[in-house]
N, C-alpha and C positions, 0 to 999 in steps of 0.2 A: 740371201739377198731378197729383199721384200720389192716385188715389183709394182710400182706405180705407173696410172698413166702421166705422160708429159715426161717418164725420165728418159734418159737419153745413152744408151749404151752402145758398146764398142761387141760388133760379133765377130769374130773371128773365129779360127780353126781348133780351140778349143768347147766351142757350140758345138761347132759341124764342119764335118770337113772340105764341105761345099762350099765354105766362106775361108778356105784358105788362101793365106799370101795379100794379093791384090784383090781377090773376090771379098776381102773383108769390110762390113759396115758400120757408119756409124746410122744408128738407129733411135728414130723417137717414136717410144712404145703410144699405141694408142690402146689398148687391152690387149689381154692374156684370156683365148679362148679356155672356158672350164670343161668342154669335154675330154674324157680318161682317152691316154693314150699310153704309150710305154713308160713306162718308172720312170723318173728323169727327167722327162722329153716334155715337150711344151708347144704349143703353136700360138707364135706372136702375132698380133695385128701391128702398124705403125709405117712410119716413112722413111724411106732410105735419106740421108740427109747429105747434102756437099759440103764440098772444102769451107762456104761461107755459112754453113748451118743451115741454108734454106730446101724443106722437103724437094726432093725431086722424084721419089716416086716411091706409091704407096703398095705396101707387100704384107704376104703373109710368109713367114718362117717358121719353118721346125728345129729347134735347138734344142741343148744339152742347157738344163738350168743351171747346173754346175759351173757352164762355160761360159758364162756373161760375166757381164763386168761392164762399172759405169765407164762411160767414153773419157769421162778427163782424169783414169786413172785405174 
């Protein structure tokens, strides 16, 4: 999966297990830091987004690239 900014994924407990169940987000990436960290693994910038798609708050995440996936699917 090629990450751009503006798209808009679904994090959940296959990222990290820190976004299991209800801790899980929909997410509009704003970049993907390039410094090396574990195979895999990745530190997101962007916005946590609500039920009506507007940002409510802006975060950095560490997830499993493996484990994204865009939100409408």
């Amino acid at each position: 999966m090629q990450l751009e900014p503006g798209e808009v994924l679904h994090i959940g407990d296959e990222a990290s297990v820190q976004f299991a169940g209800d801790r899980a987000l929909t997410f509009r990436l704003i970049r993907v830091d390039q410094r090396s960290t574990y195979d895999g693994w990745l530190w997101l910038e962007g916005y946590v987004l609500g039920a009506d798609g507007s940002a409510v708050q802006r975060r950095r995440v560490f997830v499993r690239r493996e484990g994204l996936h865009p939100a409408n699917g």
